[in-house]
Each structure stands twice: as C-alpha cells, then as structure tokens.
N, CA, C and O atoms as a printed pandas DataFrame, in Angstrom:
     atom_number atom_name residue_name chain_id  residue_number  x_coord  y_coord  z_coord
0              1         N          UNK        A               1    0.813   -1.195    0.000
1              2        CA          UNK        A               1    0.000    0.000    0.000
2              3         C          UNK        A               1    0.848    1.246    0.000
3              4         O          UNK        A               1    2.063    1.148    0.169
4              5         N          UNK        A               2    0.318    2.306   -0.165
5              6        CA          UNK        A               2    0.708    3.732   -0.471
6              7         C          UNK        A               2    1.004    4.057    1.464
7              8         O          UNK        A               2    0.350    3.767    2.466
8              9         N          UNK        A               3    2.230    4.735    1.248
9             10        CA          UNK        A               3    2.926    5.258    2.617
10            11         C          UNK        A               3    1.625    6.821    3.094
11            12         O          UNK        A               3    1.548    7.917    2.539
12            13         N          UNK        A               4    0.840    6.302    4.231
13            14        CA          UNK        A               4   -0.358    7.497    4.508
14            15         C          UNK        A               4    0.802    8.823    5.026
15            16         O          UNK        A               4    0.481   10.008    4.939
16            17         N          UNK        A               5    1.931    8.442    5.469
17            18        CA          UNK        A               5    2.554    9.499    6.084
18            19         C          UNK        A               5    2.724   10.625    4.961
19            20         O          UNK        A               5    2.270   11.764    5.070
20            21         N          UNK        A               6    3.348   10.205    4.009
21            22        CA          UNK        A               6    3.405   11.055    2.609
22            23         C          UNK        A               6    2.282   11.559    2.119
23            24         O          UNK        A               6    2.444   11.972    0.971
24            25         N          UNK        A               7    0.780   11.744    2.695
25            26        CA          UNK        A               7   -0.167   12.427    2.242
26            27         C          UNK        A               7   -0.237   13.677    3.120
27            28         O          UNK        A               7   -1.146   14.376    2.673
28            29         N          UNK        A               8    0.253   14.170    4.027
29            30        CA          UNK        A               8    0.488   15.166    4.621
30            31         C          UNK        A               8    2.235   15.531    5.252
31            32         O          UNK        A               8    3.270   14.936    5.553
32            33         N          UNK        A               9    1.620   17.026    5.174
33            34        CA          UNK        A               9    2.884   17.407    5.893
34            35         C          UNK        A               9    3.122   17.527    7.255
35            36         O          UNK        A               9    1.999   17.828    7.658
36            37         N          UNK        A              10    3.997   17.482    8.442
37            38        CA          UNK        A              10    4.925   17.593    9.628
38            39         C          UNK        A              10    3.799   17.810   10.310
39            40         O          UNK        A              10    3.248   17.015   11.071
40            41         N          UNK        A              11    3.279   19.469    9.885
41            42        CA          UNK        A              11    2.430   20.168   11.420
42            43         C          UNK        A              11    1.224   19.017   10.980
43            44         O          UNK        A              11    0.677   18.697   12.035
44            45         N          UNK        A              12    0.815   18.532   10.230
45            46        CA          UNK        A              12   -0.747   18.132   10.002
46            47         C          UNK        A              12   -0.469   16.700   10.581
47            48         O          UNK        A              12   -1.438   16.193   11.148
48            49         N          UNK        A              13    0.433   16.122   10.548
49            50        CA          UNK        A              13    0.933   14.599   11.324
50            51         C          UNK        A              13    1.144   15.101   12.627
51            52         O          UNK        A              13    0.781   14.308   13.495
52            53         N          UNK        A              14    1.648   16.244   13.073
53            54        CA          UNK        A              14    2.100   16.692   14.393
54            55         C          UNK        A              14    0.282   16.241   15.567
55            56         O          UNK        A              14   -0.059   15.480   16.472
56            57         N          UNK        A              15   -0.356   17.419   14.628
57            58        CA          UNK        A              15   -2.070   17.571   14.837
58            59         C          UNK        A              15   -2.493   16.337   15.051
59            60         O          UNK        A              15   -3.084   16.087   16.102
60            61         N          UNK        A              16   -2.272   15.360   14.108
61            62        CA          UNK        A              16   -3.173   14.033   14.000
62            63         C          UNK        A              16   -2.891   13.425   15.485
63            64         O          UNK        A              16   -3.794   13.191   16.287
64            65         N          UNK        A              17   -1.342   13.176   15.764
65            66        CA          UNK        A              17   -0.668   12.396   17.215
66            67         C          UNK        A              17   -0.551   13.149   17.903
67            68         O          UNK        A              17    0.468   13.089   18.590
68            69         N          UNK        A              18   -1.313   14.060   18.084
69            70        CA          UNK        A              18   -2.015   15.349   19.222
70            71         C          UNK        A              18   -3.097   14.414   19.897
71            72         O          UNK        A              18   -3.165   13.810   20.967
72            73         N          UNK        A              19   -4.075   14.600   18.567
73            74        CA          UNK        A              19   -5.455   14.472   18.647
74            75         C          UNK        A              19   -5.769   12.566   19.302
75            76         O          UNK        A              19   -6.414   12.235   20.297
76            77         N          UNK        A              20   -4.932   11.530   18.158
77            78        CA          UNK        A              20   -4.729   11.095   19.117
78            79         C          UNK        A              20   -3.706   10.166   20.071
79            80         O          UNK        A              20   -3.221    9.043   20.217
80            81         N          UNK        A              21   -3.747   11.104   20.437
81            82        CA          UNK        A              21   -2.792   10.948   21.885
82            83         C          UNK        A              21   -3.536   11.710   22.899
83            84         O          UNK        A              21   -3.111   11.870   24.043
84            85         N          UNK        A              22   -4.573   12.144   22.497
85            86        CA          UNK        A              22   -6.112   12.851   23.601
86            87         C          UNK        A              22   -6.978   11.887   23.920
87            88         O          UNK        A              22   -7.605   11.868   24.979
88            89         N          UNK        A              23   -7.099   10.643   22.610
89            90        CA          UNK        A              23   -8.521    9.585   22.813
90            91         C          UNK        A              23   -7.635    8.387   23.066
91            92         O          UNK        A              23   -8.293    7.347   23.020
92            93         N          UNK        A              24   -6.446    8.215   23.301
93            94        CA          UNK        A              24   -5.921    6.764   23.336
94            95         C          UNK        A              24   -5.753    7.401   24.946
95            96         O          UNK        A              24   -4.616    7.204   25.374
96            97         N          UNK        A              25   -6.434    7.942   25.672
97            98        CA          UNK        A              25   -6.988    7.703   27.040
98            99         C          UNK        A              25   -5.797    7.218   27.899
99           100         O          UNK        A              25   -5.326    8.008   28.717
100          101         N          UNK        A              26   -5.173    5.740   27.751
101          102        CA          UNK        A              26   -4.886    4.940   28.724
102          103         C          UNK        A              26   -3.306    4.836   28.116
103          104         O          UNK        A              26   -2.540    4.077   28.710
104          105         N          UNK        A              27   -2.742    5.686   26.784
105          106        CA          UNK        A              27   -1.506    5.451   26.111
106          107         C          UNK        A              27   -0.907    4.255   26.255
107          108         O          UNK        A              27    0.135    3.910   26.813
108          109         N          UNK        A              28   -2.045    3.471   25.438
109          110        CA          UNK        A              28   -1.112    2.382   25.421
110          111         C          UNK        A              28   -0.984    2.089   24.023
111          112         O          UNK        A              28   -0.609    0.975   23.656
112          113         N          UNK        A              29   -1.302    3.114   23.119
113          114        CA          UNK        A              29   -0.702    3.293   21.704
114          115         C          UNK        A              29   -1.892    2.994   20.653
115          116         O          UNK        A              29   -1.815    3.331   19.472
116          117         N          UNK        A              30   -2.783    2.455   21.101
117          118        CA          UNK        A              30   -3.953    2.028   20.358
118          119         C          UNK        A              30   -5.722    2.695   20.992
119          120         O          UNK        A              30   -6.060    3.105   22.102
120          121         N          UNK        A              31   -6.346    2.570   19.949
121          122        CA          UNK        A              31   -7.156    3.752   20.529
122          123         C          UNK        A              31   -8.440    1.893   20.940
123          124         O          UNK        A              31   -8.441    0.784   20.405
124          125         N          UNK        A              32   -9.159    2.406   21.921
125          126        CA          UNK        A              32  -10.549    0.898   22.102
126          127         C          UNK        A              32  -11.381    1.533   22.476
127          128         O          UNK        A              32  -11.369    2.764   22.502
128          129         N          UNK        A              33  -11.986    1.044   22.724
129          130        CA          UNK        A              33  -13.393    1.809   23.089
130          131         C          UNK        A              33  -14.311    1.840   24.544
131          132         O          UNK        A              33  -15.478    1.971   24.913
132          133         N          UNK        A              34  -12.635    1.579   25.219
133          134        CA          UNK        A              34  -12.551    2.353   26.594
134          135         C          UNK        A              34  -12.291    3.424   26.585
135          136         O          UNK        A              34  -12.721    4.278   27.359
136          137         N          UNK        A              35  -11.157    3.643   25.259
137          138        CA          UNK        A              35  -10.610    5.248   25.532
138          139         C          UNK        A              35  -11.793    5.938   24.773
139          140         O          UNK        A              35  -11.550    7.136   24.920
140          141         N          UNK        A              36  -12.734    5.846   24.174
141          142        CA          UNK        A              36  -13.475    6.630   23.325
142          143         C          UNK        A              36  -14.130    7.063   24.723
143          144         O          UNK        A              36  -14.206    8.259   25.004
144          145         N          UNK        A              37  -14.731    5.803   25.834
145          146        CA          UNK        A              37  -15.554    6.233   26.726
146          147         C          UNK        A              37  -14.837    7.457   27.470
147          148         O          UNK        A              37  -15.481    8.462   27.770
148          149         N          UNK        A              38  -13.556    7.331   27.736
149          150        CA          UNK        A              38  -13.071    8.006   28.855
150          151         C          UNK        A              38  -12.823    9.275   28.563
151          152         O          UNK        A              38  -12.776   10.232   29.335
152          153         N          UNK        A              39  -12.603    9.230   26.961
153          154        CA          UNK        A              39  -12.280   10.657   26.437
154          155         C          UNK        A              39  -13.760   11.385   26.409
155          156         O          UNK        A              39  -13.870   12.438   27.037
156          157         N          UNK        A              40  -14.800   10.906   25.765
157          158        CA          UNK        A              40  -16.222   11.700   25.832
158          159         C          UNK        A              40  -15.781   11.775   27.182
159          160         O          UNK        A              40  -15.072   12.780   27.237
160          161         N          UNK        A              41  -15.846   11.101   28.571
161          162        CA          UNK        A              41  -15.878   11.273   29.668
162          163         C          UNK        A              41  -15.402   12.966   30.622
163          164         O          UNK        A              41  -15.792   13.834   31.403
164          165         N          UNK        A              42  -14.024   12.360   29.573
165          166        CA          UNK        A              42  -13.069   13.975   30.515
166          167         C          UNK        A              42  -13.935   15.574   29.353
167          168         O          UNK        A              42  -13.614   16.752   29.517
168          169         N          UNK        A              43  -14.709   15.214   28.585
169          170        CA          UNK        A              43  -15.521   16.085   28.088
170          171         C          UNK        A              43  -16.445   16.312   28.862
171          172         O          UNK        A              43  -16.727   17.507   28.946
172          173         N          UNK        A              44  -17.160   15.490   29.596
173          174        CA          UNK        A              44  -18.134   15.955   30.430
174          175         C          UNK        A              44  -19.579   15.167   29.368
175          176         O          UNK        A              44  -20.634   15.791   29.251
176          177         N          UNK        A              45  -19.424   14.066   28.831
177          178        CA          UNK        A              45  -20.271   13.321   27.708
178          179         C          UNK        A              45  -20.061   12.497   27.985
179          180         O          UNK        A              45  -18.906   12.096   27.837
180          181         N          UNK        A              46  -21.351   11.439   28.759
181          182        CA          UNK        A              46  -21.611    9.990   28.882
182          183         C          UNK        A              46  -22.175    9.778   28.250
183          184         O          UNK        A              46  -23.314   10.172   27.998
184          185         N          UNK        A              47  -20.941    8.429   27.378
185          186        CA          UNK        A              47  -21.570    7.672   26.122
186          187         C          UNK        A              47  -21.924    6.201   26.537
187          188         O          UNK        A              47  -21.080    5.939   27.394
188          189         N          UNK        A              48  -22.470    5.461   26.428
189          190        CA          UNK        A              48  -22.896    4.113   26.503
190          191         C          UNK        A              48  -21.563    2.787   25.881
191          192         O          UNK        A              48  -21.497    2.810   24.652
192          193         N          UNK        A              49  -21.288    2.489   26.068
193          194        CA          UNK        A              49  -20.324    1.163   25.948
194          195         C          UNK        A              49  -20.870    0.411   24.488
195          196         O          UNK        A              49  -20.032    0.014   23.678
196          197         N          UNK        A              50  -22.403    0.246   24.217
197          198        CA          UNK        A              50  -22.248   -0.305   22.755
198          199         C          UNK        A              50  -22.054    1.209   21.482
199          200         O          UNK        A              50  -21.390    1.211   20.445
200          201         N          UNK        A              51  -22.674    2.043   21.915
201          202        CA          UNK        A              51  -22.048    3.665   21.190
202          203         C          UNK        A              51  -20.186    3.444   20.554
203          204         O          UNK        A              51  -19.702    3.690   19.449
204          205         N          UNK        A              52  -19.664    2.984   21.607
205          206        CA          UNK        A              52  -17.938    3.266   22.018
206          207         C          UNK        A              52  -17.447    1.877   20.746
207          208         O          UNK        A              52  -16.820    1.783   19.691
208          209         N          UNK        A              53  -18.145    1.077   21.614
209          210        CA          UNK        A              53  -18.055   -0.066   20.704
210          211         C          UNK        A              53  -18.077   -0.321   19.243
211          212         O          UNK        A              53  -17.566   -1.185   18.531
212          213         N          UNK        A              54  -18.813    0.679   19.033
213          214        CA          UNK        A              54  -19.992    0.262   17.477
214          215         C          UNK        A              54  -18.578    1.598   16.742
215          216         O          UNK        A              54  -18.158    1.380   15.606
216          217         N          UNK        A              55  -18.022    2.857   17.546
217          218        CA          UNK        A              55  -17.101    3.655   17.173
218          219         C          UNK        A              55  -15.945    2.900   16.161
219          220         O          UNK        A              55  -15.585    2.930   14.985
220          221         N          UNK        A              56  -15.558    2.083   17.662
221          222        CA          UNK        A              56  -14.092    1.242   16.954
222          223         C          UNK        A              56  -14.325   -0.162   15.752
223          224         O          UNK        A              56  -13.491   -0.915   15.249
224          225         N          UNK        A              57  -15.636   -0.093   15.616
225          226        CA          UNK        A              57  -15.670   -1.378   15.246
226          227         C          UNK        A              57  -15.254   -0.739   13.371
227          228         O          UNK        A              57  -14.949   -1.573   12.519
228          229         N          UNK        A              58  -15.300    0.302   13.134
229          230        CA          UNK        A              58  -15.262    0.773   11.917
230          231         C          UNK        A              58  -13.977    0.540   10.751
231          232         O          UNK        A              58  -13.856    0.687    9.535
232          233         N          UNK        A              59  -13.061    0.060   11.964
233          234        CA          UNK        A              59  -11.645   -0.089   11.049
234          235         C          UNK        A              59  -11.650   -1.587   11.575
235          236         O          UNK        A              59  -12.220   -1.835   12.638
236          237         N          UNK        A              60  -11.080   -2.502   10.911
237          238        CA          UNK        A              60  -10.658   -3.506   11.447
238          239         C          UNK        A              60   -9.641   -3.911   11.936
239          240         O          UNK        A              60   -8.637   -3.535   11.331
240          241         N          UNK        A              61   -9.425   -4.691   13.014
241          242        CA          UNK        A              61   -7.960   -4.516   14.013
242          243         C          UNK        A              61   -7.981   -3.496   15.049
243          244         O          UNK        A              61   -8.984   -2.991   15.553
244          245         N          UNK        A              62   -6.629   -3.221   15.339
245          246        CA          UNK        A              62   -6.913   -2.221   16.078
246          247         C          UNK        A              62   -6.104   -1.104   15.473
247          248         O          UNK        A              62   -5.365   -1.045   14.490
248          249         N          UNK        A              63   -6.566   -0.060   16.572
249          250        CA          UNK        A              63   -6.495    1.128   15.656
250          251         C          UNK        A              63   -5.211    1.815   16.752
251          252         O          UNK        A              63   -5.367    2.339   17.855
252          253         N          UNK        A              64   -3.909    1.574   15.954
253          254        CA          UNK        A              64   -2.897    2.090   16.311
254          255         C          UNK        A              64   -2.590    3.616   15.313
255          256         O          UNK        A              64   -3.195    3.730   14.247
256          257         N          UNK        A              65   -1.794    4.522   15.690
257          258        CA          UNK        A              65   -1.386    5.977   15.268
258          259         C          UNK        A              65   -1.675    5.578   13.641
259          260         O          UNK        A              65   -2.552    6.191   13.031
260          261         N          UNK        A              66   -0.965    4.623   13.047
261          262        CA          UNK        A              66   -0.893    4.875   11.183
262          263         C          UNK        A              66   -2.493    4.461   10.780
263          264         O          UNK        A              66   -2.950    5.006    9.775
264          265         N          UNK        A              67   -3.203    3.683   11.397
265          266        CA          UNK        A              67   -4.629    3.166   11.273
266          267         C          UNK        A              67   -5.628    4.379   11.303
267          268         O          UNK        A              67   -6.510    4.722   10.516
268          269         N          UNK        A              68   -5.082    5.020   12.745
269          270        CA          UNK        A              68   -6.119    6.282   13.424
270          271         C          UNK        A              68   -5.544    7.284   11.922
271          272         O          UNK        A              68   -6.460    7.410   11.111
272          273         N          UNK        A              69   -4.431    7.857   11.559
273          274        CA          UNK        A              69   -4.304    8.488   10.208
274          275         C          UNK        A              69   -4.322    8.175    8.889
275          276         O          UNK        A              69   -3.935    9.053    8.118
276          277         N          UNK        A              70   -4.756    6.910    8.348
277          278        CA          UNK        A              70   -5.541    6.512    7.587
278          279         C          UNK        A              70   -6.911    7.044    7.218
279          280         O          UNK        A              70   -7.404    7.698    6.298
280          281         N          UNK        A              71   -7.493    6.205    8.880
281          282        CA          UNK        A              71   -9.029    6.449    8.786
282          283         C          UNK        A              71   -9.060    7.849    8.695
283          284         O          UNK        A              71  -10.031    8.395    8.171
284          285         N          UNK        A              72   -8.158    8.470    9.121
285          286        CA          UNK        A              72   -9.085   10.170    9.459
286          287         C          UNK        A              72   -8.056   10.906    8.274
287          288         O          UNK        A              72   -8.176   12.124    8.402
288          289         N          UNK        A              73   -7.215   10.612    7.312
289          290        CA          UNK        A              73   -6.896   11.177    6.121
290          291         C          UNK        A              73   -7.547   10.202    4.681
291          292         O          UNK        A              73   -7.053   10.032    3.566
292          293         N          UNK        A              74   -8.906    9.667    5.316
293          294        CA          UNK        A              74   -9.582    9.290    3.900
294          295         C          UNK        A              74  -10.377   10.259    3.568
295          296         O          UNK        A              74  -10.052   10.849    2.538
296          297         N          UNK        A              75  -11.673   10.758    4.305
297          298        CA          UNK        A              75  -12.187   11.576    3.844
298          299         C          UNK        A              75  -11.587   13.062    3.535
299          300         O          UNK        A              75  -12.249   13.889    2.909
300          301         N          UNK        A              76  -10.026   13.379    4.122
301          302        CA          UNK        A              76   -9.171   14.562    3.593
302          303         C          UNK        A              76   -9.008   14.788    2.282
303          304         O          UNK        A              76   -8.874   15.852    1.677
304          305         N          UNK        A              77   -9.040   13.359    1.797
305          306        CA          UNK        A              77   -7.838   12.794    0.307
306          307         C          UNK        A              77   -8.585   13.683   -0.983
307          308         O          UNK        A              77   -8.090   13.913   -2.086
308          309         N          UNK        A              78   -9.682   14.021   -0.567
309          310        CA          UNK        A              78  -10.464   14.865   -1.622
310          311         C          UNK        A              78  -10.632   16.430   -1.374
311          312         O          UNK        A              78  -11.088   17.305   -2.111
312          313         N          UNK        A              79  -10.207   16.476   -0.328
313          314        CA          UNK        A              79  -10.869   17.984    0.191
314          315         C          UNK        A              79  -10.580   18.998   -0.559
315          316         O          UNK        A              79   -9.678   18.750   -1.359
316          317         N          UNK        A              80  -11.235   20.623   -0.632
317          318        CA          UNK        A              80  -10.980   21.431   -1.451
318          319         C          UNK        A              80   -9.636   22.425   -0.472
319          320         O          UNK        A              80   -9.264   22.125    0.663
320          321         N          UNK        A              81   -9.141   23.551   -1.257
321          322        CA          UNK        A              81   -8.103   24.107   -0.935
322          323         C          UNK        A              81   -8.348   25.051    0.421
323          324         O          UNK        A              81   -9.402   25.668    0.572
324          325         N          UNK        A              82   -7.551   25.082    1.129
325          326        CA          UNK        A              82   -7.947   25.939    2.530
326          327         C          UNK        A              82   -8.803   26.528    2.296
327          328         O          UNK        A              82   -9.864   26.268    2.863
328          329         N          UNK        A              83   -8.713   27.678    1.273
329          330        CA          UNK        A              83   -9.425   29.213    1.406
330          331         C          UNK        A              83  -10.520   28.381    0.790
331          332         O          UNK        A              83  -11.128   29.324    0.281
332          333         N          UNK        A              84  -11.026   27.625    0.549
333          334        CA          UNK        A              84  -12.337   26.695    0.209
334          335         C          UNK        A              84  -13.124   26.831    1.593
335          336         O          UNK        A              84  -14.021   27.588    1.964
336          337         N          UNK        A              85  -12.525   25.941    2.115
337          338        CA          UNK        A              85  -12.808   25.317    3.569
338          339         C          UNK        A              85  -13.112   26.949    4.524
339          340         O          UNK        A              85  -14.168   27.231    5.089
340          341         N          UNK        A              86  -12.166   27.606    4.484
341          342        CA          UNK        A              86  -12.308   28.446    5.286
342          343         C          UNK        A              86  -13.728   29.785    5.119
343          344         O          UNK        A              86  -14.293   30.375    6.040
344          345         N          UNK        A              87  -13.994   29.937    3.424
345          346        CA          UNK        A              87  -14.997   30.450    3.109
346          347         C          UNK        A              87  -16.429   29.642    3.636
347          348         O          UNK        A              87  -17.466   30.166    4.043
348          349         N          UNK        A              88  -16.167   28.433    3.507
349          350        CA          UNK        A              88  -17.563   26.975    3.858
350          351         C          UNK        A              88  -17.598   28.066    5.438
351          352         O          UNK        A              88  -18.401   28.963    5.694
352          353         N          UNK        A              89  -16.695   27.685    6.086
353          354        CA          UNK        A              89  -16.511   27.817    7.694
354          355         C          UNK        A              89  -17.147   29.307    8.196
355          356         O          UNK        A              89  -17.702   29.508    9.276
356          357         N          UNK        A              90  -16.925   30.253    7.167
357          358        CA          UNK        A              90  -17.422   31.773    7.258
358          359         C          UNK        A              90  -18.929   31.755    6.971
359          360         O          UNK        A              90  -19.664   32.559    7.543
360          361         N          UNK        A              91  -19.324   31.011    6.249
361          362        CA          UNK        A              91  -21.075   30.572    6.275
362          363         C          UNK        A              91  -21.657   30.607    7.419
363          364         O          UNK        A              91  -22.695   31.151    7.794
364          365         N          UNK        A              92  -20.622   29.755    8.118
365          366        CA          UNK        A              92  -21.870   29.318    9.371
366          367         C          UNK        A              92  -21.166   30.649   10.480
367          368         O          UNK        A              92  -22.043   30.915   11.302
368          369         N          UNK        A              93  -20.237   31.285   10.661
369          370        CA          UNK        A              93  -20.035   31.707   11.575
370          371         C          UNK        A              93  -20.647   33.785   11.252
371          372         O          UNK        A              93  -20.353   34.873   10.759
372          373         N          UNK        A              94  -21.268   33.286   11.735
373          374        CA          UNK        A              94  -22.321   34.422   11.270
374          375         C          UNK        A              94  -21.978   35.913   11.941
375          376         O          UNK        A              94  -22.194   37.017   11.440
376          377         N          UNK        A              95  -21.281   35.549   13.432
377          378        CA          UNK        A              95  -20.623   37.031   13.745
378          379         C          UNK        A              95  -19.376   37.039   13.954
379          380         O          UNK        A              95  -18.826   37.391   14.998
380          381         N          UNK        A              96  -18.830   36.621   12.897
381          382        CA          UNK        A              96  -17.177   36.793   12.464
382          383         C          UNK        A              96  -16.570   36.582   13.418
383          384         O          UNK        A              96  -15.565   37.284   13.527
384          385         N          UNK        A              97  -16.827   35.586   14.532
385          386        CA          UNK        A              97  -16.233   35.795   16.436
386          387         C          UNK        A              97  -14.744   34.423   15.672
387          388         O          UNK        A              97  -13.609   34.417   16.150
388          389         N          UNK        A              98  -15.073   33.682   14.777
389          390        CA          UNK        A              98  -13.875   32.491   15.177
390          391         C          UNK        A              98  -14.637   31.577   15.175
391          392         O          UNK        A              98  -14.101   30.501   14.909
392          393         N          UNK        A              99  -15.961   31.540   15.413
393          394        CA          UNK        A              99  -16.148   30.467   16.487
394          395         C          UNK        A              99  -17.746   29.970   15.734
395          396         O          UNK        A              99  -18.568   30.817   15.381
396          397         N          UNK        A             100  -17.968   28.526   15.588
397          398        CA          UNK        A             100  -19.510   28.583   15.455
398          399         C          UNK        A             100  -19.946   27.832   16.484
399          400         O          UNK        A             100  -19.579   26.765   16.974
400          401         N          UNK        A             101  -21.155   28.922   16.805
401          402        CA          UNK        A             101  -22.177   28.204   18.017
402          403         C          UNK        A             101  -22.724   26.872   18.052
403          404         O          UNK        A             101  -23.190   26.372   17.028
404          405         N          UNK        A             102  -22.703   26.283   19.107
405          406        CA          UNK        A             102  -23.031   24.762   19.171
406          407         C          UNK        A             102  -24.614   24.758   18.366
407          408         O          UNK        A             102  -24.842   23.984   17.436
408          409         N          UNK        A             103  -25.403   25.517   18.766
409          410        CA          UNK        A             103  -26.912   25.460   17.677
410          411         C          UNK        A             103  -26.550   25.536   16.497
411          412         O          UNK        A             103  -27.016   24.636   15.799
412          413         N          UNK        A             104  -25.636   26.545   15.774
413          414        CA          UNK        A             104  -25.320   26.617   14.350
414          415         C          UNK        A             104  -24.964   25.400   13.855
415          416         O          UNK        A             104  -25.324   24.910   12.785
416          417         N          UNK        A             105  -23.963   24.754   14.995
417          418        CA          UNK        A             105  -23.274   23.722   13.936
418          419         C          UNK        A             105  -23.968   22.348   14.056
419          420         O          UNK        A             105  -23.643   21.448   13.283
420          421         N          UNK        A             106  -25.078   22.124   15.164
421          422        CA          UNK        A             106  -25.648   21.116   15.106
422          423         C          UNK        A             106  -26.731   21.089   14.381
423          424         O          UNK        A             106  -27.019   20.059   13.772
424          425         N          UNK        A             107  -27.646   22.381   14.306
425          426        CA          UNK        A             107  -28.496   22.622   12.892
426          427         C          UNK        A             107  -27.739   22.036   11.380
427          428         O          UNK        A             107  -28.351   21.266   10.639
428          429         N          UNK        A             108  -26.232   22.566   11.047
429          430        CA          UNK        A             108  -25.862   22.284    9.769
430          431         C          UNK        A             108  -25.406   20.901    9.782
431          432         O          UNK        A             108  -25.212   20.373    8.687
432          433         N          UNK        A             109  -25.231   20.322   10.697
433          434        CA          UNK        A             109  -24.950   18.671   10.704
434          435         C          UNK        A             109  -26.025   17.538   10.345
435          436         O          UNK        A             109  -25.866   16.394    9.918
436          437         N          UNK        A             110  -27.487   18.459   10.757
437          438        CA          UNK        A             110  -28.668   17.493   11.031
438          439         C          UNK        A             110  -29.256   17.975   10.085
439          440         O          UNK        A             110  -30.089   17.199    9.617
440          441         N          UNK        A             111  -29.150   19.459    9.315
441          442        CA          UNK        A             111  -30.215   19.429    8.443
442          443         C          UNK        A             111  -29.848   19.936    7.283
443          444         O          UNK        A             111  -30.611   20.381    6.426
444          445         N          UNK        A             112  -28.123   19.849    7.211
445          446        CA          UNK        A             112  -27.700   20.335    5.211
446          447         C          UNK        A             112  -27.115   18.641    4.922
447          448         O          UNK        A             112  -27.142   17.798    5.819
448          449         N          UNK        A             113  -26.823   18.478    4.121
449          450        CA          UNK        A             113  -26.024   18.504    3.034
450          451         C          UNK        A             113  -26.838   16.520    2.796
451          452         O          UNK        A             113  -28.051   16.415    2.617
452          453         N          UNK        A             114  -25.933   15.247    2.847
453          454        CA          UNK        A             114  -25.897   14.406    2.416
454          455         C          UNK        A             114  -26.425   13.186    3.579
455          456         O          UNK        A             114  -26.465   12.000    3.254
C-alpha cells in the first residue's frame, strides 16, 4: 500500500498524534473503546459502551497511530483548498467571532447537506 505518512505534511501529522494521543486515554498506543468512553468522559459526555463499541468497530484490528491516520486522512484525500474550507466555515459563523455556536453547527450537521 501507499505510505499514509506522505499524504500530509509535519504540522498536520504533528495535529493528528495530538489528537490522538487525547482519545488513546490509557496510552497504550492504540485507541478501544474504553478510551473513546473516557475521552467523551473527561468532556463531560456519557456515552454508553455499545455507542464506544460500534465507534471502533469501523476499522478492522486495532487502531494504532498509522490506522487512526488513515481512517481520518480518507475523507481529507479529496478535500478542497484551505481558502475553500475556510470560506464553507465563514457561512456558518455568522458574527465573524472564530467560532460557530453549538446550535449553528448542530443545525448544519442534522439538516444540510448528504
């Protein structure tokens, strides 16, 4: 297979083993779906154990750092160019703060696109 590291650059691999190294909870290098619980958890979000479950079940195996940046640089592999993304992002943020409100963005999740 094609090397996933070579689909991004440094800071965007830096980001990915940020992010997770936030949900692998228990660092033991692989993400399960204890750490999904514990991470909603330290959010202040109780999720249910078949929820967590039904999460990891999406990749097969387990989901170590090159797996976790796979799965989450597939739907990237198409994306449009920043200033794309960032114009999309200026849609919803309606008073130029940075920031879109949890109603804004759960309205555009539940009731645009596919």
């Amino acid at each position: 297979g094609s090397n996933v590291f070579a689909n991004f650059d440094k800071q965007q691999i830096q980001e990915f083993k940020a992010a997770f190294t936030i949900i692998d909870q228990d660092r033991d290098g692989f993400i399960s779906a204890k750490d999904l619980k514990d991470m909603w958890a330290s959010l202040g979000i109780i999720q249910d154990d078949k929820f967590c479950a039904e999460m990891v079940k999406v990749r097969p195996g387990q989901i170590h750092f090159t797996a976790f940046l796979t799965f989450m640089g597939e739907p990237l592999a198409d994306t449009a160019p920043e200033d794309v993304l960032h114009n999309a992002f200026a849609c919803f943020d309606v008073h130029n703060t940075g920031y879109i409100t949890q109603a804004i963005f759960t309205n555009a999740l539940t009731q645009h696109g596919d």
